[in-house]
C-alpha positions as CSV (number, residue, x, y, z in Angstrom):
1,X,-2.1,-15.0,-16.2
2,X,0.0,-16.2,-13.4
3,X,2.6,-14.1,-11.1
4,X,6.0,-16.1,-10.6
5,X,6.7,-13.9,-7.7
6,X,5.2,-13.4,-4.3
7,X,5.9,-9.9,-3.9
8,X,3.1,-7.7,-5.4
9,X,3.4,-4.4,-7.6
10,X,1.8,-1.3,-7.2
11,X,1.9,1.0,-10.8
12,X,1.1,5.2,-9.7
13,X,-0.9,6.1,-12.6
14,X,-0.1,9.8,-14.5
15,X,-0.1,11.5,-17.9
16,X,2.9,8.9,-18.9
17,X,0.2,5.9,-18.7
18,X,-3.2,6.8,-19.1
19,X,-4.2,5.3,-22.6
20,X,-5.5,1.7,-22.8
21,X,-2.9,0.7,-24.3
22,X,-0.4,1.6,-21.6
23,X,-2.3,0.8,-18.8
24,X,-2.5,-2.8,-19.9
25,X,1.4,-3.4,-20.9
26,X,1.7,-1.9,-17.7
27,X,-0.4,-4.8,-15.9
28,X,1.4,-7.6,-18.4
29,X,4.9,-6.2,-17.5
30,X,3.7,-7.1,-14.0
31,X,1.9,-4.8,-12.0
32,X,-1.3,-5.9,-10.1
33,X,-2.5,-2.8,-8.6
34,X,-3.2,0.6,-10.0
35,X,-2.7,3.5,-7.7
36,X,-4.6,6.8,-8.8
37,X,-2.8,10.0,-7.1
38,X,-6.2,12.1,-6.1
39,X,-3.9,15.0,-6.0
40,X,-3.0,15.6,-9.4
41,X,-5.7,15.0,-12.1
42,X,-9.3,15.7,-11.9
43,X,-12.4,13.6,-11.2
44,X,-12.6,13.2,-14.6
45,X,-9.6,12.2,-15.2
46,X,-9.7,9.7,-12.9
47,X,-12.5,8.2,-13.4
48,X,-11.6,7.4,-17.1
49,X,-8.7,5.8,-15.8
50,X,-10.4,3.8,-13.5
51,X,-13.1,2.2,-16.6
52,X,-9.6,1.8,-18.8
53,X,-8.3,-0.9,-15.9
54,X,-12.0,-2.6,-15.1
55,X,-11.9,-3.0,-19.2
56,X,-8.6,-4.3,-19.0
57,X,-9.6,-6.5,-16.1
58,X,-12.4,-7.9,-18.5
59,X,-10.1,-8.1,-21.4
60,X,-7.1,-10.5,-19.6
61,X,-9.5,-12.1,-17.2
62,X,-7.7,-11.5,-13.8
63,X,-8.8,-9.4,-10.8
64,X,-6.9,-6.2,-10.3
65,X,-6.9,-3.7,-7.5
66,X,-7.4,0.1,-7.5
67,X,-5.6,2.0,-4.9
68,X,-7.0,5.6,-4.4
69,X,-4.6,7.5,-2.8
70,X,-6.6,10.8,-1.0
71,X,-4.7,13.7,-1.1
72,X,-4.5,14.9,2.7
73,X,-4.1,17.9,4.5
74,X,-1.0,19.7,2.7
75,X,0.1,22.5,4.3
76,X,2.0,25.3,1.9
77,X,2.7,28.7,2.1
78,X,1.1,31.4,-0.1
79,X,2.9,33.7,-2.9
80,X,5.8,36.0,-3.2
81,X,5.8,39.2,-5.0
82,X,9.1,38.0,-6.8
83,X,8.1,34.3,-6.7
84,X,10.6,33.2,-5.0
85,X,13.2,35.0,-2.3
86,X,16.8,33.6,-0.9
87,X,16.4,32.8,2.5
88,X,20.2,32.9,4.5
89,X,21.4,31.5,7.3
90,X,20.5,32.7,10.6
91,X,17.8,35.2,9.1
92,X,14.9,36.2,11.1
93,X,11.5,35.0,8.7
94,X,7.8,35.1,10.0
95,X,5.1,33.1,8.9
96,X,1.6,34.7,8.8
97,X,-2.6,34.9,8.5
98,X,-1.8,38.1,6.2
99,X,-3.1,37.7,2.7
100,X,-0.4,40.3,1.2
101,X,2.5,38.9,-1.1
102,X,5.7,37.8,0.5
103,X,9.2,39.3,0.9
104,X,12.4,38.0,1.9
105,X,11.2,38.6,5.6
106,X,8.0,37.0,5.7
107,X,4.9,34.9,3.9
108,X,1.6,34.0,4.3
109,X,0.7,30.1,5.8
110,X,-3.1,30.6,5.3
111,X,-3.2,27.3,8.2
112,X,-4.6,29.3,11.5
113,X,-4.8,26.0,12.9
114,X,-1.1,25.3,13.0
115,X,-0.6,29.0,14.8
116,X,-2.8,27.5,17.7
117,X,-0.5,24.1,17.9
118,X,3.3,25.8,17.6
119,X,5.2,26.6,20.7
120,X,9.1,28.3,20.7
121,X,11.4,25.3,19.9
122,X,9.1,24.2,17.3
123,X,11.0,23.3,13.8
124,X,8.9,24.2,10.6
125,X,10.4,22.3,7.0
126,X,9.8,24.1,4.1
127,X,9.7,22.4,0.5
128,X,10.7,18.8,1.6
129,X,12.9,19.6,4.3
130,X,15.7,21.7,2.3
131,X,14.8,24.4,4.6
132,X,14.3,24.8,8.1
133,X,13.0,27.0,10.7
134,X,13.3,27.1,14.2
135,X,9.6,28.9,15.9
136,X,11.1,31.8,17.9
137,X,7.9,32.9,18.9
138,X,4.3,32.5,18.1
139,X,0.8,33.6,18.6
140,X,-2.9,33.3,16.8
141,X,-1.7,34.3,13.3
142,X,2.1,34.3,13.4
143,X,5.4,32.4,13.9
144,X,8.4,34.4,14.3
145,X,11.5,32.0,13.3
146,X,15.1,32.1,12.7
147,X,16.3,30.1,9.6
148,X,19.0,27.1,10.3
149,X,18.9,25.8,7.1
150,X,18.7,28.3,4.4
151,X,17.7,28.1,0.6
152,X,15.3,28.9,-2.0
153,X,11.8,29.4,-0.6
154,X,9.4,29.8,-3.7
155,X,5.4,30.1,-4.3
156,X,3.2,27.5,-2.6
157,X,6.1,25.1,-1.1
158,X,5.2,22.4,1.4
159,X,5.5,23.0,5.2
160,X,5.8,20.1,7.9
161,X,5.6,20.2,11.1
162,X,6.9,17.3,13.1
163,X,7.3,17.9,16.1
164,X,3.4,18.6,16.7
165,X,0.4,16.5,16.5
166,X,-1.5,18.9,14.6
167,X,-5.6,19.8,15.3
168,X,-5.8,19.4,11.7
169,X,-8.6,16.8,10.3
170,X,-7.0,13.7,8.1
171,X,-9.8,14.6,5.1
172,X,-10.3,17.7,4.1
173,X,-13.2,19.2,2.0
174,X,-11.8,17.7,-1.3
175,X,-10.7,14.9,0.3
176,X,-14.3,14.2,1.4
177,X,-15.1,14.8,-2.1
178,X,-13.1,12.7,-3.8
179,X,-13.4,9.7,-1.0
180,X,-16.9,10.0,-2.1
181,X,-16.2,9.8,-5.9
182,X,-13.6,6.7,-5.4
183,X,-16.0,4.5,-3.8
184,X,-19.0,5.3,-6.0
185,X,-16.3,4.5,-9.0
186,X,-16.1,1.4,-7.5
187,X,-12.0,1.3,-6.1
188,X,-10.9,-1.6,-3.8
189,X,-8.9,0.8,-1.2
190,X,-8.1,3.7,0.1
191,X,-5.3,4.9,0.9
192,X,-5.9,8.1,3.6
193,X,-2.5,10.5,3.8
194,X,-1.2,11.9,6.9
195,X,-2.7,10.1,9.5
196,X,-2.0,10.8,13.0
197,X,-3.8,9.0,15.2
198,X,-6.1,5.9,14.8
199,X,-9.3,8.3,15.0
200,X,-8.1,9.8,11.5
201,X,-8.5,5.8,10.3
202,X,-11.8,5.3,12.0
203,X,-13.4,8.7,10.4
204,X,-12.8,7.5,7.1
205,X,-13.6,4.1,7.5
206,X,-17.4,5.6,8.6
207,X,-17.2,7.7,5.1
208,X,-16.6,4.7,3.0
209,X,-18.9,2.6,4.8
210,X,-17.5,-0.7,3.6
211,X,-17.7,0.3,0.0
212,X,-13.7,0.0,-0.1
213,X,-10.6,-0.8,2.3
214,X,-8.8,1.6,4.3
215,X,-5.2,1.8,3.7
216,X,-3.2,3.7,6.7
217,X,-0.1,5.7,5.1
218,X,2.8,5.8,7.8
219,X,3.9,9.6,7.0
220,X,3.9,11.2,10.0
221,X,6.2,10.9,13.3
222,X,3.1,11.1,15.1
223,X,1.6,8.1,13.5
224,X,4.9,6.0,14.1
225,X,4.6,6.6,17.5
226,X,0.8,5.4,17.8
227,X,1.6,2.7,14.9
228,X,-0.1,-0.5,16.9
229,X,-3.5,1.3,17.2
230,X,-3.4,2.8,13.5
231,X,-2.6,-0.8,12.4
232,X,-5.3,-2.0,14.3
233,X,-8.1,0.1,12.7
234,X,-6.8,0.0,8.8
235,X,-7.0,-2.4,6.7
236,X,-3.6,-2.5,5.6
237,X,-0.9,0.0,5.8
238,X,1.9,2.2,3.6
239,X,5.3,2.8,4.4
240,X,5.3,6.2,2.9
241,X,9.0,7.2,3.4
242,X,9.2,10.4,1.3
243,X,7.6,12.4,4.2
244,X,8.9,10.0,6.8
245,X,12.4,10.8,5.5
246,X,11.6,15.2,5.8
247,X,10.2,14.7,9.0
248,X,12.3,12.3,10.8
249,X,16.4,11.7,10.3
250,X,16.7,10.0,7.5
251,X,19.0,7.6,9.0
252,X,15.9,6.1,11.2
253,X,13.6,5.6,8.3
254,X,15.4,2.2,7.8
255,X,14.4,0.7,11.2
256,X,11.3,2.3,11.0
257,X,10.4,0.9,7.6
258,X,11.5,-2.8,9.1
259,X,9.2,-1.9,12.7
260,X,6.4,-1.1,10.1
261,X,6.6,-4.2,7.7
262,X,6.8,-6.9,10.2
263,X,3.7,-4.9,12.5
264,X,2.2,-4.9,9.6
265,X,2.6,-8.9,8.7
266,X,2.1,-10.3,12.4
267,X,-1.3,-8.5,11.8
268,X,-2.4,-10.6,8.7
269,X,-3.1,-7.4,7.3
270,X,-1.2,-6.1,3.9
271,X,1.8,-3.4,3.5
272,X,3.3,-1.6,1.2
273,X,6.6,0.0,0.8
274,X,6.5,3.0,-1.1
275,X,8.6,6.5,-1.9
276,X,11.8,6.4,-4.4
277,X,11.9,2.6,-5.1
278,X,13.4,3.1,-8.8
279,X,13.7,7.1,-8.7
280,X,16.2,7.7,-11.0
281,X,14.2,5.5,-14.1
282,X,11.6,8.4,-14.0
283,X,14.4,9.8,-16.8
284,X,16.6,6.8,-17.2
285,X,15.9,3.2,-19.1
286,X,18.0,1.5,-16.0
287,X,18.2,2.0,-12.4
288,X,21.0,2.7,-9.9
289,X,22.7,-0.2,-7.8
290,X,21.1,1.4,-4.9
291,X,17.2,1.4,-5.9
292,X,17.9,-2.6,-7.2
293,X,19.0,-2.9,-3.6
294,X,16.6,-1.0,-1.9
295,X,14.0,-2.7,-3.9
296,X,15.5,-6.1,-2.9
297,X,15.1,-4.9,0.9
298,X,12.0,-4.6,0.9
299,X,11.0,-7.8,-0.4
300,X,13.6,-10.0,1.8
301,X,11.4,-7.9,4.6
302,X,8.4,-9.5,3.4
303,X,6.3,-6.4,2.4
304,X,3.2,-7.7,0.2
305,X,3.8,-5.0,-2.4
306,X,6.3,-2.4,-3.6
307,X,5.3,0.9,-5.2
308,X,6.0,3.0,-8.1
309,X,5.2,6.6,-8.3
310,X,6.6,9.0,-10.5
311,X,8.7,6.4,-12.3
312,X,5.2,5.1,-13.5
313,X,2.7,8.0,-13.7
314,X,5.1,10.7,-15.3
315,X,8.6,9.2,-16.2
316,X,9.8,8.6,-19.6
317,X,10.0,4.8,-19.1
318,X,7.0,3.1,-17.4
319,X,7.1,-0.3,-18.5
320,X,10.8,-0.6,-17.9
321,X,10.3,0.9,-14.5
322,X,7.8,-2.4,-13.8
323,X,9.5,-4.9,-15.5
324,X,12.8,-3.9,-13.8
325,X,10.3,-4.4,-10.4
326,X,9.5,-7.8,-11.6
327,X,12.8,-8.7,-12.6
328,X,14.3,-8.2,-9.3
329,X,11.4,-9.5,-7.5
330,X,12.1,-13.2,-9.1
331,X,15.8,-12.7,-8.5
332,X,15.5,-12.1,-5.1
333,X,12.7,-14.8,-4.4
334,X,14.8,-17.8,-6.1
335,X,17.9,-16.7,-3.8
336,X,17.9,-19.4,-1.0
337,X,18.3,-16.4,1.1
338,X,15.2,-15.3,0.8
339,X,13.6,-18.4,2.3
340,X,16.1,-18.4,5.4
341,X,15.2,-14.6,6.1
342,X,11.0,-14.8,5.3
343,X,11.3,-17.8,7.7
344,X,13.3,-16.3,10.7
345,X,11.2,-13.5,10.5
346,X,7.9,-15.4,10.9
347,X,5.5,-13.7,13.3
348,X,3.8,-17.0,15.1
349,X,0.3,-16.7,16.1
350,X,-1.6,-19.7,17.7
351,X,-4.6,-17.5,19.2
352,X,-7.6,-19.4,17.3
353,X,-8.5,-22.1,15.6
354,X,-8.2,-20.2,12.1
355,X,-4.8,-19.5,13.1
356,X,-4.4,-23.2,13.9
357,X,-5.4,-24.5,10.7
358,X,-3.4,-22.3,8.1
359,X,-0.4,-22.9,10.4
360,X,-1.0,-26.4,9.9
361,X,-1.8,-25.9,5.8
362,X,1.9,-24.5,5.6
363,X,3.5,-27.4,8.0
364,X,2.1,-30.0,5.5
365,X,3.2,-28.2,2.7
366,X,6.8,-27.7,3.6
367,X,6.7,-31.3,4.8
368,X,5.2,-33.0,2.1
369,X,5.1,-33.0,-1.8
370,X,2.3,-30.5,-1.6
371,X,1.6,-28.3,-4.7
372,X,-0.7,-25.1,-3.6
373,X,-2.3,-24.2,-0.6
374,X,-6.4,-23.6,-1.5
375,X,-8.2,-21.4,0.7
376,X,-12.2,-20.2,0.1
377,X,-12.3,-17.1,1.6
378,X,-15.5,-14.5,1.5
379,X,-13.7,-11.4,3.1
380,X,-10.3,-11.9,2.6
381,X,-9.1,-12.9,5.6
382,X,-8.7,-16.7,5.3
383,X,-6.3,-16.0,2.6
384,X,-4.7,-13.3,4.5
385,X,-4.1,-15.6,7.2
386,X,-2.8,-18.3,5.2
387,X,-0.2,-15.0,3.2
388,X,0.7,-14.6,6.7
389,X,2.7,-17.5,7.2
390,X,4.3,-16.7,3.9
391,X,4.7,-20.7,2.5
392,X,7.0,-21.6,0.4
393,X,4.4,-23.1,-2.3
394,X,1.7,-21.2,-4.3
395,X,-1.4,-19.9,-2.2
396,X,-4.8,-19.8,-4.2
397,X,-7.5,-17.8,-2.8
398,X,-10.6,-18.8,-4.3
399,X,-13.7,-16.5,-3.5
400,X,-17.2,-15.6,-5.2
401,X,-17.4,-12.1,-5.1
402,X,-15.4,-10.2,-7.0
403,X,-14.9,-7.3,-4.9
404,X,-12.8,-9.9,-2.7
405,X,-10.7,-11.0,-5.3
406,X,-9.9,-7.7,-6.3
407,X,-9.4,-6.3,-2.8
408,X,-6.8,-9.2,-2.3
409,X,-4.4,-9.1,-5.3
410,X,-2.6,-6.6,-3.3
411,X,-1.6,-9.6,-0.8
412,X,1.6,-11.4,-1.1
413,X,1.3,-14.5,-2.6
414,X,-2.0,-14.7,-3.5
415,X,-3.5,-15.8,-6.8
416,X,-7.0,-14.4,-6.8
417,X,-9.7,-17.2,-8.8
418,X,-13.4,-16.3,-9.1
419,X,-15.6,-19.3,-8.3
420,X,-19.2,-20.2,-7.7
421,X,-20.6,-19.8,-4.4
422,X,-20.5,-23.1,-2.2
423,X,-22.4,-24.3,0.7
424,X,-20.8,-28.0,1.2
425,X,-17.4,-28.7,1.8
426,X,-16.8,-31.4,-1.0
427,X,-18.2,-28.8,-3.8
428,X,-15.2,-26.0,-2.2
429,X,-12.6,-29.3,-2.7
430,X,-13.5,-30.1,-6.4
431,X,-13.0,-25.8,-6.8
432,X,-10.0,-25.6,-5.8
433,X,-8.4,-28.7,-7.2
434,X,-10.1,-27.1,-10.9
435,X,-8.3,-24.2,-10.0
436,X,-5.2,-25.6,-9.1
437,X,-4.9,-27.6,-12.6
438,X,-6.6,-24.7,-14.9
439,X,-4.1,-22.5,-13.8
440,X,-1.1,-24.7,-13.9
441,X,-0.1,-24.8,-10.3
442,X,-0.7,-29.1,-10.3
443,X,-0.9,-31.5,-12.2
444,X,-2.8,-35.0,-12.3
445,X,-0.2,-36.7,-10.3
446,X,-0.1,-33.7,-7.5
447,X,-1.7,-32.9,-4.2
448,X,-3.0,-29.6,-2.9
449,X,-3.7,-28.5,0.5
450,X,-7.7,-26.9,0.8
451,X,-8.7,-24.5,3.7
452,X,-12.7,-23.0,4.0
453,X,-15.0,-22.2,7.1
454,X,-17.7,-24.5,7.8
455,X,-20.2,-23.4,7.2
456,X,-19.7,-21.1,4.3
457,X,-19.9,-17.6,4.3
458,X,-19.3,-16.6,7.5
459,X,-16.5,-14.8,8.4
460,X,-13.8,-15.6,10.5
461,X,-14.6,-19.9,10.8
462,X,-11.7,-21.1,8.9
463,X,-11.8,-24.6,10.7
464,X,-11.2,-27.4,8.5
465,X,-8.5,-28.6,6.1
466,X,-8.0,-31.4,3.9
467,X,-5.4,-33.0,1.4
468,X,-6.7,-33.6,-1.7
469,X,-5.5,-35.2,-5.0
470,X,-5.9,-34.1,-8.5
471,X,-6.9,-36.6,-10.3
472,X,-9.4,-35.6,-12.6
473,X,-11.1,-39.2,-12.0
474,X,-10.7,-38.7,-8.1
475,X,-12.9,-35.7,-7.8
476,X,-16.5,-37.5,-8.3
477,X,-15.1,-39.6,-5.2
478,X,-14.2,-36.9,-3.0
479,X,-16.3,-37.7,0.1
480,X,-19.1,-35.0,1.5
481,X,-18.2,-33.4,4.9
């Protein structure tokens, strides 16, 4: 099954698409990787859903990539005696260590921790931002605040607190749990919530111990502002704008979400932009004007992937929310457009010889009559270099583990292809050229470009490339290295 789109799909998986069934329309309607939400469903749960998409996987013979998505420290408040009071403007409300039901004057926030980091000035947003409070005063176990934005506060509503860096650890207790689980299961990445600074990243990275890729979401002001070294330690990164947009103005998530994407791609490392892509198809069959263009932003940007949460996992109309995903995805990749944009907004790296050589794979392509660009990679990042320079022809990314293949379908551009391990250079030629006319991306008449690291299965040597034919009757000739 081939992708005629760059751009990759990410499919949130929920009580709307947990049957076999669903789960593989989903992946035929076009998404290649399956998020499961670790905060909503139970280990159980998600572990059945993880053997539905392996046995899907089997079933349609293409690598696909499981996203666990941790759940992260979320901060709420406790319960009112009424369940819910009306908060006015300019009302004085406290925030407390007291375990006692709460009134219209105060509530418990069982987070001692957050006592210790809040200072007068300090803005606390309650249930996604729709209320605020400014800290008056504070101590060990309380936070007197006046309300500037009033509204209905109700049991167990999210608090966020951006203006802080909090002392709170990215994984908590379940979290640990459930990182644990995942990578048993077998899922290609992580993704860890609420990071804050690149120590967050490292921690979790030391739990998995290479069992799955870490996957950095961009939440928190506090991790836009130390972005470069967050990048740097993850293995790819989120742009996970429904926090980003409570704790920041919602007029700077834009630029941020642009800052993010092209970090992101000058790093050879993938990113996903996620949060209210197709919102409004979680109850209708068709989206608004604005999600089709929002959607279509993103991918002139050059994200490798954009997500679906809700619209997927608990809306009434999950395979129209990925189709309508795909749809645009090929509308806005045929616009000429889109090559003029992908092209200015290049990121040119000429730091090694790897670099060298997939820069040089693209230039032939764009130059020549060339039909894929071939790269044997054993981690990933060969192919992630060559997805970097974001060619204009197909990229096959030929590896022989399967944890690799799955790990990079979240890439843009990359068709994943299982092959047999190689140790000369002439066997990796004759691979890709199979691969390249199995899969319909040449024909007889047709060239390919191949990349590979000499010798084989080391990582990081990409350091030789070659133009190669595909006629059938021109492999057996194909000269040794």
């Amino acid at each position: 099954m081939r992708r005629l789109r760059n751009v990759k799909i990410v499919a949130t998986l929920g009580p709307a698409s947990s049957d076999y069934k669903m789960i593989r329309a989903l992946f035929e309607a076009g998404a290649d990787v399956f998020r499961l939400n670790m905060s909503h469903g139970t280990q159980e749960e998600i572990g059945k859903r993880h053997a539905i998409i392996r046995q899907v996987e089997a079933d349609l013979g293409r690598p696909i990539a499981i996203l666990a998505d941790l759940q992260g420290p979320k901060l709420r408040v406790g319960v009112f005696a009424n369940g819910a009071e009306e908060l006015v403007d300019g009302a004085k409300f406290r925030m407390d260590l007291s375990s006692a039901p709460g009134d219209v004057t105060r509530v418990n926030l069982p987070h001692p921790e957050i006592f210790e980091a809040l200072e007068p000035g300090t803005s606390l947003l309650v249930n996604d931002g729709k209320i605020r409070l400014v800290v008056d005063a504070c101590g060990k176990d309380f936070a007197d605040c006046t309300v500037t934005v009033g509204g209905q506060i109700s049991n167990r509503k999210g608090v966020n607190v951006p203006d802080v860096v909090l002392p709170l650890a990215a994984l908590s207790i379940k979290d640990r749990s459930d990182l644990e689980f995942a990578c048993e299961l077998g899922v290609d990445w992580l993704a860890l919530s609420f990071v804050q600074r690149p120590e967050d990243v490292i921690e979790a990275r030391q739990l998995a111990r290479g069992r799955a890729a870490i996957m950095s979401k961009i939440e928190k002001p506090a991790a836009v502002k130390a972005y470069d070294a967050i990048l740097q330690v993850s293995d790819g990164i989120m742009v996970a704008r429904g926090d980003l947009g409570v704790e920041l103005p919602v007029t700077s998530v834009p630029p941020i979400q642009k800052r993010l994407v092209r970090g992101a791609r000058a790093a050879a490392k993938p990113v996903i932009v996620a949060t209210q892509m197709l919102e409004s198809m979680i109850e209708s069959p068709v989206p608004t004007r604005a999600e089709v263009s929002d959607v279509a932003t993103a991918i002139y940007e050059g994200a490798d992937a954009i997500m679906l949460s809700a619209e997927s996992a608990a809306g009434k109309f999950p395979i129209e929310a990925v189709s309508t995903m795909n749809n645009v995805a090929l509308s806005v990749e045929k616009d000429p457009t889109y090559r003029s944009v992908i092209e200015a907004s290049r990121v040119v790296r000429r730091e090694t010889i790897s670099d060298g050589i997939v820069a040089a794979a693209r230039e032939i392509a764009e130059a020549t009559n060339i039909k894929a660009i071939c790269c044997f990679s054993q981690s990933g990042t060969t192919a992630s270099l060559v997805a970097r320079e974001r060619p204009h022809v197909p990229i096959i990314a030929l590896t022989p583990l399967m944890s690799t293949a799955r790990r990079m379908a979240l890439t843009w551009g990359l068709h994943t292809v299982i092959t047999e391990p190689q140790d000369r250079f002439k066997g990796a030629v004759i691979a890709a050229i199979r691969a390249a006319r199995n899969d319909g991306f040449a024909g007889e008449e047709d060239m390919i470009v191949v990349t590979a690291g000499v010798p084989f299965n080391v990582k990081g040597t990409t350091n030789i490339l070659r133009v190669a034919p595909c006629d059938e009757r021109l492999i057996s000739r194909v000269e040794p290295e």
